[in-house]
C-alpha positions in Angstrom: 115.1 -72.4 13.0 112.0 -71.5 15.0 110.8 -69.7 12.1 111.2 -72.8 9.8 109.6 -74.8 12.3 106.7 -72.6 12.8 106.1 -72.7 9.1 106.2 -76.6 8.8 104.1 -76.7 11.4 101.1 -74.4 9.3 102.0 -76.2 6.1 101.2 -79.5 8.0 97.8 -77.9 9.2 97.3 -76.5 5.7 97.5 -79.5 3.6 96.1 -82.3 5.7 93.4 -83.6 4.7 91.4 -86.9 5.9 92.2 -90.6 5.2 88.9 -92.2 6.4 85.6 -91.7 5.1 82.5 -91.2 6.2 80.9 -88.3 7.7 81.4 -86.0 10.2 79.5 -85.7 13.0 75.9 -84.5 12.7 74.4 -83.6 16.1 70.7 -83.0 17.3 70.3 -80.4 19.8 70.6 -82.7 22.7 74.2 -83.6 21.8 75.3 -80.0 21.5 78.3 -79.5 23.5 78.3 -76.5 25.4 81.4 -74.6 23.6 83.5 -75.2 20.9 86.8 -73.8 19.7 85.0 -72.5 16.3 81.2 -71.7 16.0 80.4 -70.5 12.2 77.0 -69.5 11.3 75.7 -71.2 7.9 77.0 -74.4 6.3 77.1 -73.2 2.9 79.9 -72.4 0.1 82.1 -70.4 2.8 81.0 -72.3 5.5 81.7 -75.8 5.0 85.1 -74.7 3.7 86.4 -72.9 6.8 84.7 -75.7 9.0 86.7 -78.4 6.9 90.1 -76.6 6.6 90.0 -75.6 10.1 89.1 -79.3 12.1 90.7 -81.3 9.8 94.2 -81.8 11.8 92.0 -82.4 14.8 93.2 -80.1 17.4 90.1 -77.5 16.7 86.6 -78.0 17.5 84.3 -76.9 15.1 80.3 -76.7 15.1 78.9 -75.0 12.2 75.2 -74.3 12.2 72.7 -73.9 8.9 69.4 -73.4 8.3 68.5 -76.1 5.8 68.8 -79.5 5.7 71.4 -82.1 4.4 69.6 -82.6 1.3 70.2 -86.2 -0.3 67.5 -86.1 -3.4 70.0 -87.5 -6.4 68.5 -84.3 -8.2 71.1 -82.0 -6.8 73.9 -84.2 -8.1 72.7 -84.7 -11.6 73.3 -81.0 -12.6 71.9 -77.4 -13.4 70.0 -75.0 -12.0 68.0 -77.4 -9.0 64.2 -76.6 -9.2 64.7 -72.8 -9.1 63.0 -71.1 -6.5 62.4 -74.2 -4.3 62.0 -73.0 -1.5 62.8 -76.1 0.7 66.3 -75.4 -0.8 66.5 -71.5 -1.3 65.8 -68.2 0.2 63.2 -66.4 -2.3 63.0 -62.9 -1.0 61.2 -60.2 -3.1 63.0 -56.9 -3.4 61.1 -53.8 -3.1 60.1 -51.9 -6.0 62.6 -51.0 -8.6 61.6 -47.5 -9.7 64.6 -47.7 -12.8 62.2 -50.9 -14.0 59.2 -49.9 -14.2 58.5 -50.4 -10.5 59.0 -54.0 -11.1 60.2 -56.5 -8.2 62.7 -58.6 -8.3 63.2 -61.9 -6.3 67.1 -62.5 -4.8 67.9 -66.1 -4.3 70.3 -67.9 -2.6 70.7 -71.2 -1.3 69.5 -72.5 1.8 70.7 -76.3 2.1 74.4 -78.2 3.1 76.3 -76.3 0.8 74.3 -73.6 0.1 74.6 -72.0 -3.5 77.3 -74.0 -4.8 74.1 -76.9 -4.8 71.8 -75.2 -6.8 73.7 -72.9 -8.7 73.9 -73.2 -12.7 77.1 -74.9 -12.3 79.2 -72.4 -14.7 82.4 -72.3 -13.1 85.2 -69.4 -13.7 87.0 -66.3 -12.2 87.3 -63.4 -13.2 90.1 -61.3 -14.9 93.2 -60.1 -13.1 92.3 -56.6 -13.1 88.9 -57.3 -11.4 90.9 -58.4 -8.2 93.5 -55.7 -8.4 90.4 -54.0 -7.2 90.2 -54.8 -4.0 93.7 -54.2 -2.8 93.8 -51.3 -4.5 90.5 -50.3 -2.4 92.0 -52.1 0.5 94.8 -49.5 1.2 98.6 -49.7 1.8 99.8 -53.5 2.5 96.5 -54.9 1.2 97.4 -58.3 -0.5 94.2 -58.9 -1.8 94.7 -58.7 -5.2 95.2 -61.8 -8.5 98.4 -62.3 -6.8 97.6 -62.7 -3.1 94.1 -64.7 -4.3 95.5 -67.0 -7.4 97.7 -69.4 -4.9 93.8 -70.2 -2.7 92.4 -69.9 -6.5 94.8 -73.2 -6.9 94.6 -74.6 -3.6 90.4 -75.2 -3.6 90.0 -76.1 -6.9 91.1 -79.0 -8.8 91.4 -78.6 -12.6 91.0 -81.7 -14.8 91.4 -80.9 -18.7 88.8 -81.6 -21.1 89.2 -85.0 -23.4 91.7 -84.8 -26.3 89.4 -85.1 -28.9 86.7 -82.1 -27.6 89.6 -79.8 -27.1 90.6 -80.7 -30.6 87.6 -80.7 -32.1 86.5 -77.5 -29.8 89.7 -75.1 -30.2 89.6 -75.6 -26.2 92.9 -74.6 -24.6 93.7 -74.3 -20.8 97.2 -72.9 -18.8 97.5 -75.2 -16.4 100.0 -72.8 -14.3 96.4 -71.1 -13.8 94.9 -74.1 -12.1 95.9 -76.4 -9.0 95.9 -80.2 -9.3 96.5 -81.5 -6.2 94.7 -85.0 -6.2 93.0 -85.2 -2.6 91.5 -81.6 -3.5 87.8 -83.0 -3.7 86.2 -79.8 -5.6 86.1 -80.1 -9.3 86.2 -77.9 -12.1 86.0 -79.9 -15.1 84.6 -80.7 -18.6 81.4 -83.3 -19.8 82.4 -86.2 -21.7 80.0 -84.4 -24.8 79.8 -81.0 -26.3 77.1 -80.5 -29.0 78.2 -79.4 -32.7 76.5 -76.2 -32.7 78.2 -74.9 -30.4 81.5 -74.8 -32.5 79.5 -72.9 -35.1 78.7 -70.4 -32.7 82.6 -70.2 -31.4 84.2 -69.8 -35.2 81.5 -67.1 -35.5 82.5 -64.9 -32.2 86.3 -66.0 -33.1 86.0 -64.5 -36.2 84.8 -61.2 -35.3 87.0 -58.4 -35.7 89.4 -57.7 -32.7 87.9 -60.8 -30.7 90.6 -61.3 -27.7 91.2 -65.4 -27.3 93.9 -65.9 -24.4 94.9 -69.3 -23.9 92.9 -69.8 -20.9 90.3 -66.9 -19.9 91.2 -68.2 -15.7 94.6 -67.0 -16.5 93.9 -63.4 -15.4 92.3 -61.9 -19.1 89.2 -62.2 -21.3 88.0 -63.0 -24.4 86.4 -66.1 -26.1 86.9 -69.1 -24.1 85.7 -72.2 -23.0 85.0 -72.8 -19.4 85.0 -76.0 -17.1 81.7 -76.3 -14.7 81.4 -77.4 -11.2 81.6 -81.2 -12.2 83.4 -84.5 -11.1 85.3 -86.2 -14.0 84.7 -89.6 -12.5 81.2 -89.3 -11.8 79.7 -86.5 -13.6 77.9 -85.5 -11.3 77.6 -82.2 -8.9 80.7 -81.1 -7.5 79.8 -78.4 -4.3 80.8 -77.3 -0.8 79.2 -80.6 0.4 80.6 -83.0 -1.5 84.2 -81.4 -1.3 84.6 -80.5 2.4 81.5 -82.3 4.3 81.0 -85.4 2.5 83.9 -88.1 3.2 85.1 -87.0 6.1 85.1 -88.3 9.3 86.2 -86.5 12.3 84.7 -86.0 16.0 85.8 -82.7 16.4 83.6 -81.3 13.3 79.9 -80.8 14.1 77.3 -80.1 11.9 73.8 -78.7 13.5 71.0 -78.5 10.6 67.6 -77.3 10.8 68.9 -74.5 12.9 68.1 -70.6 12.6 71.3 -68.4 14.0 69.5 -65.7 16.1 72.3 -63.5 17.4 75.6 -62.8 18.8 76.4 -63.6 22.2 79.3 -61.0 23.2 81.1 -60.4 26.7 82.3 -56.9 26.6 83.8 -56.0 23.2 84.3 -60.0 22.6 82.2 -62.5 20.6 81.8 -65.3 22.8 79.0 -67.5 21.1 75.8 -67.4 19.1 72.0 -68.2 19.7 69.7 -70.3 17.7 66.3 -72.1 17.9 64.8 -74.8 15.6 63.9 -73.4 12.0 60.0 -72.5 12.4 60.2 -72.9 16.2 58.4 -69.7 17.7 59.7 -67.3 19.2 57.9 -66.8 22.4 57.1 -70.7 23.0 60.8 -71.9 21.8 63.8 -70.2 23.8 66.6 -69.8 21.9 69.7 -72.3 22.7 73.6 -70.6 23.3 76.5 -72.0 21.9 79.8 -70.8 23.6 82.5 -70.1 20.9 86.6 -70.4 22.7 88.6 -68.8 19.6 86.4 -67.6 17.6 82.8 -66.7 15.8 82.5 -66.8 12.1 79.8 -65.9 10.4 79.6 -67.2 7.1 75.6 -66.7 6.2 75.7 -65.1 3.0 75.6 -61.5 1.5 71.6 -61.5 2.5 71.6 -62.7 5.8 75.2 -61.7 7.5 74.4 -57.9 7.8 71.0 -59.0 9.0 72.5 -60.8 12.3 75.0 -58.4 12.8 72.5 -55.4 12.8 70.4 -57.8 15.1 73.2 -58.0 17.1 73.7 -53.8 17.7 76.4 -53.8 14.4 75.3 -51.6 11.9 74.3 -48.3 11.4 73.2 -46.2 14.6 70.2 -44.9 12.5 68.6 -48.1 11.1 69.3 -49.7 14.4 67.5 -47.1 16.6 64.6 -47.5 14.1 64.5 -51.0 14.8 64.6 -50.6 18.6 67.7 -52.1 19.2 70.3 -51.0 21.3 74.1 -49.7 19.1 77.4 -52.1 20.3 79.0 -50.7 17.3 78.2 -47.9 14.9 79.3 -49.4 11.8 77.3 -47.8 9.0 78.8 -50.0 6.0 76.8 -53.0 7.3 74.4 -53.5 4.8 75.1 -51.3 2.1 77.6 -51.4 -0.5 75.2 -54.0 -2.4 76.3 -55.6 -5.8 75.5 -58.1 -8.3 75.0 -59.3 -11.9 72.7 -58.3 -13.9 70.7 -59.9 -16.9 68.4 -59.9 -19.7 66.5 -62.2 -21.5 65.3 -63.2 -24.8 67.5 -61.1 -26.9 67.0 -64.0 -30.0 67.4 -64.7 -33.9 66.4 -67.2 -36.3 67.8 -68.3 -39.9 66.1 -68.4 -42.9 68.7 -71.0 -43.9 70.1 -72.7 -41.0 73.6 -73.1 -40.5 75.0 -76.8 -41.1 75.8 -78.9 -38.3 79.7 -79.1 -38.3 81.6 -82.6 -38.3 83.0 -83.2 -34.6 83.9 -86.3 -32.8 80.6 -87.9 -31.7 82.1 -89.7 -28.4 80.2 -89.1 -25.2 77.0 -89.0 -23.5 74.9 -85.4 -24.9 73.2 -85.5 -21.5 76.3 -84.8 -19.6 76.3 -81.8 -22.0 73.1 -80.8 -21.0 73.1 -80.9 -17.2 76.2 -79.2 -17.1 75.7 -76.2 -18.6 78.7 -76.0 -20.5 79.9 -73.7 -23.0 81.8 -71.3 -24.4 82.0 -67.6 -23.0 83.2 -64.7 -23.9 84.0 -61.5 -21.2 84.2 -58.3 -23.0 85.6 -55.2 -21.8 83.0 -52.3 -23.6 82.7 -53.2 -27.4 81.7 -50.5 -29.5 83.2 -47.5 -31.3 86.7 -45.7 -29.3 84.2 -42.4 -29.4 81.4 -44.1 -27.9 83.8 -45.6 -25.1 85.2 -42.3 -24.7 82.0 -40.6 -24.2 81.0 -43.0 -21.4 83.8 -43.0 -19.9 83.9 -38.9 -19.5 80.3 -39.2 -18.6 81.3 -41.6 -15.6 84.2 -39.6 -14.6 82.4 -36.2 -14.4 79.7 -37.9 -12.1 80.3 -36.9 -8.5 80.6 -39.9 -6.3 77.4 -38.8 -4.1 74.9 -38.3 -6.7 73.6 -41.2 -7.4 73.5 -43.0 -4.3 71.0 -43.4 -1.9 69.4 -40.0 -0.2 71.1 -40.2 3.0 73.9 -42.3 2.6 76.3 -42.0 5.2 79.8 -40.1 4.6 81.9 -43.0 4.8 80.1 -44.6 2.5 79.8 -42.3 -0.1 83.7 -42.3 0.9 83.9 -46.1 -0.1 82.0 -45.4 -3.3 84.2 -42.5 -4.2 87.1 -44.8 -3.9 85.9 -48.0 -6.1 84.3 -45.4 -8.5 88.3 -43.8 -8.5 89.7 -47.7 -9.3 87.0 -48.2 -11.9 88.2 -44.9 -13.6 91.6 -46.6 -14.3 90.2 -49.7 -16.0 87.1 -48.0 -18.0 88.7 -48.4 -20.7 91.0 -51.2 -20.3 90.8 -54.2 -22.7 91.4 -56.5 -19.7 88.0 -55.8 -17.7 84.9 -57.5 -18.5 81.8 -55.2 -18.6 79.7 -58.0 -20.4 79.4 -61.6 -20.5 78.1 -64.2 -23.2 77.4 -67.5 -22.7 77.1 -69.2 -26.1 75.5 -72.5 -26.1 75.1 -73.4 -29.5 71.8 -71.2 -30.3 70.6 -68.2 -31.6 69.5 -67.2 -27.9 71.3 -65.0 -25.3 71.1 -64.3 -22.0 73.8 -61.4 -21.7 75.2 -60.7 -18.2 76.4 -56.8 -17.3 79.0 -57.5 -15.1 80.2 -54.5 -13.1 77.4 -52.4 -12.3 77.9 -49.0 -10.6 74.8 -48.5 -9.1 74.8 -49.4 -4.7 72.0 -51.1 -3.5 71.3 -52.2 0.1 70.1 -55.1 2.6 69.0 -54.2 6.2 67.3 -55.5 8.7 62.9 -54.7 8.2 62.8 -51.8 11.2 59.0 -53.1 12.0 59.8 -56.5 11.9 63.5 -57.2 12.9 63.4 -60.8 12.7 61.4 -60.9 9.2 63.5 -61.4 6.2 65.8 -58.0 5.3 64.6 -55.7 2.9 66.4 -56.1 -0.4 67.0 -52.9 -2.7 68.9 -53.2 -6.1 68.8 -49.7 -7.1 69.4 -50.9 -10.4 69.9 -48.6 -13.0 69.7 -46.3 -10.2 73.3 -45.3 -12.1 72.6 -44.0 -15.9 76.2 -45.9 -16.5 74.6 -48.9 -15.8 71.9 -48.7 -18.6 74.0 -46.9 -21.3 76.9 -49.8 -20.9 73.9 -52.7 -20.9 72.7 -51.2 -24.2 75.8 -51.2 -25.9 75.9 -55.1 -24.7 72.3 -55.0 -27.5 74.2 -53.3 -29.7 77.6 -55.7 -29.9 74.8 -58.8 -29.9 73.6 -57.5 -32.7 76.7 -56.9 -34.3 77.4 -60.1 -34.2 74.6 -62.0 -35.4 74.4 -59.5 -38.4 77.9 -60.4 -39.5 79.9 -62.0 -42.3 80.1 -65.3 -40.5 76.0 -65.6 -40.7 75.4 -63.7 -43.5 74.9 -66.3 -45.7 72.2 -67.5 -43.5 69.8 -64.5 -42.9 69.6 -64.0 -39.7 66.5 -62.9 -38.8 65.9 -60.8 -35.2 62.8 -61.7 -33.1 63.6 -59.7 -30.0 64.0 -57.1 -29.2 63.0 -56.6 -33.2 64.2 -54.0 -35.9 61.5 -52.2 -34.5 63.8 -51.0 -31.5 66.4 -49.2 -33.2 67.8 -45.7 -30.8 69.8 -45.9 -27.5 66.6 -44.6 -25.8 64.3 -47.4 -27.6 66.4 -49.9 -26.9 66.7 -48.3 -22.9 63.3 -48.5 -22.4 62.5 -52.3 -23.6 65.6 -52.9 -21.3 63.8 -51.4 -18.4 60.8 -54.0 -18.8 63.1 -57.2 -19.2 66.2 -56.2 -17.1 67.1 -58.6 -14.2 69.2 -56.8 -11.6 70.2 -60.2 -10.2 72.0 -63.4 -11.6 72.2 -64.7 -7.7 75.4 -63.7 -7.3 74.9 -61.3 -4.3 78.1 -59.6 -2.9 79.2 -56.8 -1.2 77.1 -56.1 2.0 80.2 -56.9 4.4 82.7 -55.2 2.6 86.5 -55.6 3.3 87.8 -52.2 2.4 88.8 -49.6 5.8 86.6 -48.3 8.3 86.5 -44.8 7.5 85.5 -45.8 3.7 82.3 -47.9 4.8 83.9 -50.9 5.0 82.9 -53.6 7.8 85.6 -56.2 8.1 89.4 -56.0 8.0 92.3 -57.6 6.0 91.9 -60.6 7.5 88.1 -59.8 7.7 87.5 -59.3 11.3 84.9 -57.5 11.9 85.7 -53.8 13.1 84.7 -52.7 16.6 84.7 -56.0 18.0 87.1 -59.1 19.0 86.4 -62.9 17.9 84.2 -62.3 15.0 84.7 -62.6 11.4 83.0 -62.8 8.3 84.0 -65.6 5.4 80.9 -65.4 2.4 80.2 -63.1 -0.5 79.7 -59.9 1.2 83.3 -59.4 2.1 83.6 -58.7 -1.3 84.3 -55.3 -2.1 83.4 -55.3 -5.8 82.2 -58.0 -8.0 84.5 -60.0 -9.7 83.1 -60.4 -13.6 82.6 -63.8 -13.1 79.9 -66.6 -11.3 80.8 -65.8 -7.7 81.7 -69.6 -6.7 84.8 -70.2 -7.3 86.0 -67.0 -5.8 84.0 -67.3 -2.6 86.3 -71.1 -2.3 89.2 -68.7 -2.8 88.6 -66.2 -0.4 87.4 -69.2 2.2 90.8 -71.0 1.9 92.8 -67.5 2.0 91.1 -66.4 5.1 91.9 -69.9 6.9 95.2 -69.0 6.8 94.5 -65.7 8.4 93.1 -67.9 11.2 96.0 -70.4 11.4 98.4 -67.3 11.6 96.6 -66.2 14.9 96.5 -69.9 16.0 100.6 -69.3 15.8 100.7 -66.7 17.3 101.8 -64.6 14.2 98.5 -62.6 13.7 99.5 -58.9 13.4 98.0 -55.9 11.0 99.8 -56.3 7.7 103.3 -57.4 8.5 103.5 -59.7 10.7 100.6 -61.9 8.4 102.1 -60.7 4.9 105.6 -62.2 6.0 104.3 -65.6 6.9 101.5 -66.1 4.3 104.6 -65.3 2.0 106.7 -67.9 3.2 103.7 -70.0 3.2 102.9 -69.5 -0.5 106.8 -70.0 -1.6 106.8 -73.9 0.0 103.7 -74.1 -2.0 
């Protein structure tokens, strides 16, 4: 009985959600209240999520503090990538020089508003394959639960799926499994379909779906890949912008939910071993004129800044290595040397393009709808492809990654446990090399002879640290791409497969013609080098820098992503991520938001233990679900 109750009891607080509307309660400084049950540092993706889920039966006060503003220009609403590289609404940091592109730079951009990324993103809106996640518990030791199967039920909790219209799914070949998806109607973040999808875009689909061996699961969110269509970040109703903001800010109307903007998170306060708070001053404020304020935290600090900016406070605050910290003058709490490093994300090139010398006939489809909802939303069909080329050429760079030792072609000076870590993920990514159910690359097709191909799981490690001279400047930002010669070899079979493509019986009555890169670029190593020149290490999808794998292997939070060394202190964004799922990061970072609330509400019952006692309850949580 006390068990039932108990469990009630956590459903209740799991699934309540407001009945008034309105907004919470944004503060200025001078109504800051001294302490609060729940400080979290950034108001993005993460952030607004765990600040929503965690006031919303109104026992808990919550303050959540972010950098940027509550933005209300109709602009962000109205879809697509939101005047890239604004930076009144994103962090634009330069990386250093890549030596693996030519000594390029590359610029790393996230969001810097009320809802961070989810507001400016590109809108495309899907997870990745079931394998991808198997990842992390597998790298997460015995008892880890983070895998498809502990992450799919928070996958369906956040998210609500609305099908596309009967006639584009007809017209479109677009099929979906709702078992995949949750529907619950007060969930108030979207992934759905414009009214309009334009006619060319079928060509393109019949031509992919006719290629030889070309997977098509019923619904690529169901746990494999192939050809599929995929929903964006969109209300049905409205058709406009559906983000952290509008889903778990916007609406709601609670006095225990605080919302401090304008704010820069300077440190954490800790008493003893235990976070206890956080200091901020006004964004732009100086330093020496403008004392920074403290904010007393009861239960519980959560930092939920980003994969950029969380290492950087917690190396500010004396978490990190002991080597970059010295450097920087500031004095070791804990010597965690995986803070920082571990750093992942998509990579991209451009202007990989054809033309016709007979164009390809615009197919007959139902002509309801309004084309600009098509156009702002950025939807399409994708396809995520494990590596497609020959079974010798797979081979080959599959024994070439296997032989490589885990060290080699990391950083100079990595520490053990991180090279540890690596060791580990490169181990996992061994097992699925080869696998059919893995995405390595991913299409978007759009309905023109134009592609922007995505690599997906790259194996070099960069890093983000704190700048030694300059401590409070923005981090320093190292890709390493290509830094790993598996990286490069897989991105050029992605030209290869492209070309493959475009060059086959489907077009061929057409004459396709390539413009770039051009017949001219013909070998592996031609093809290698114009990839070094265009190569983007960075789709903004930055993960990895807080990694929840164990201590000894690098790793910097926990299984229920508490940060190691300390008490009261967690971390909720990207960089718990441990690898990169092959998909746009959103949706996941929703998933691993609402997972990790329940984490929290465990301890709030008085159930929070190291792998049982948390496994048995989320359990018995998920079965009432």
């Amino acid at each position: 009985m006390k068990t039932l109750t108990l469990l009630l009891s956590i459903l209740a607080l799991a699934n309540a959600y407001p009945s008034s509307h309105g907004f919470a309660t944004i503060i200025q400084r001078d109504q800051l209240k001294k302490e609060y049950d729940y400080v979290i540092a950034g108001g993005g993706t993460s952030g607004l999520t765990v600040g929503d889920r965690l006031s919303e039966d109104g026992k808990y006060s919550v303050l959540v503090i972010e950098y940027g503003i509550l933005d209300n220009n109709p602009d962000i609403l109205s879809g697509g990538v939101n005047k890239a590289m604004d930076p009144s609404r994103e962090f634009v940091i330069s990386s250093v020089p890549q030596p693996h592109l030519n000594n390029r730079t590359v610029e790393v951009v996230v969001g810097k508003l009320v809802g961070g990324s989810s507001g400016v993103n590109g809108l495309q809106f899907f997870r990745g394959m079931k394998e991808e996640y198997d990842l992390w518990a597998e790298i997460g030791g015995k008892g880890s639960d983070w895998d498809w199967n502990g992450l799919l039920p928070y996958f369906k909790k956040g998210i609500h799926f609305v099908p596309p219209y009967d006639y584009l799914a007809q017209d479109f070949n677009i099929s979906w499994d709702l078992s995949a998806w949750g529907q619950d109607k007060d969930t108030r973040i979207f992934a759905g379909y414009p009214n309009y999808l334009y006619p060319e875009l079928k060509t393109y689909y019949d031509a992919m779906a006719a290629y030889p061996g070309m997977p098509i699961p019923k619904d690529g969110n169901a746990g494999t890949g192939g050809l599929y269509y995929y929903p964006t970040q969109m209300d049905p109703k409205t058709y406009t912008r559906s983000y952290a903001r509008t889903g778990h800010w916007d609406g709601i109307s609670r006095s225990n939910y605080h919302l401090l903007t304008s704010s820069q998170v300077t440190k954490i306060v800790f008493n003893g071993n235990r976070a206890t708070g956080l200091t901020f001053r006004p964004v732009n404020s100086s330093s020496t004129t403008t004392p920074p304020t403290t904010v007393t935290a009861r239960k519980e600090v959560i930092l939920a800044l980003g994969t950029i900016h969380t290492p950087q406070i917690l190396e500010l605050s004396g978490i990190g290595s002991k080597s970059i910290l010295s450097a920087a003058g500031i004095k070791t709490k804990v010597d965690l040397p995986g803070v920082g490093e571990n750093f992942q994300d998509h990579g991209f090139f451009y202007n990989i393009s054809w033309a016709f010398a007979t164009p390809p006939p615009i197919p007959a489809v139902n002509s309801s709808g309004d084309p600009a909802s098509a156009l702002s939303f950025n939807c399409g069909a994708v396809v995520g492809l494990p590596i497609f080329t020959t079974a010798k050429k797979t081979e080959d760079l599959y024994r070439s990654f296997k032989a490589q030792s885990p060290s080699r072609y990391l950083a100079p000076g990595t520490h053990p446990d991180v090279v540890a870590g690596f060791a580990a993920q490169k181990h996992a990514f061994e097992k699925i090399f080869r696998s059919e159910n893995t995405a390595w690359m991913w299409i978007v097709l759009l309905g023109v002879p134009f592609f922007n191909p995505v690599m997906q799981h790259p194996m070099s490690r960069g890093s983000i640290h704190i700048n030694t001279t300059t401590p409070t400047a923005e981090p320093v930002v190292d890709y390493r791409a290509f830094s790993n010669p598996v990286d490069i070899a897989v991105t050029v079979e992605i030209v290869k497969f492209l070309r493959r493509y475009m060059t086959s019986e489907f077009w061929a009555a057409y004459g396709p013609i390539e413009f770039s890169p051009g017949a001219q670029i013909e070998s592996d190593e031609q093809i290698a080098a114009w990839l070094r020149g265009i190569y983007v290490p960075s789709v903004y999808h930055p993960v990895g820098t807080c990694a929840k794998m164990p201590r000894h292997l690098g790793g910097v939070v926990d299984e229920e992503l508490l940060v190691y060394g300390v008490e009261g202190l967690s971390v909720v964004d990207a960089s718990v991520m441990p690898v990169i799922p092959g998909a746009p990061t959103t949706m996941t970072v929703y998933a691993v938001a609402e997972k990790v609330c329940l984490c929290v509400i465990c301890f709030l019952w008085g159930r929070k233990g190291k792998g049982g006692a948390f496994m048995e309850i989320e359990d018995e949580v998920q079965s009432r679900n």
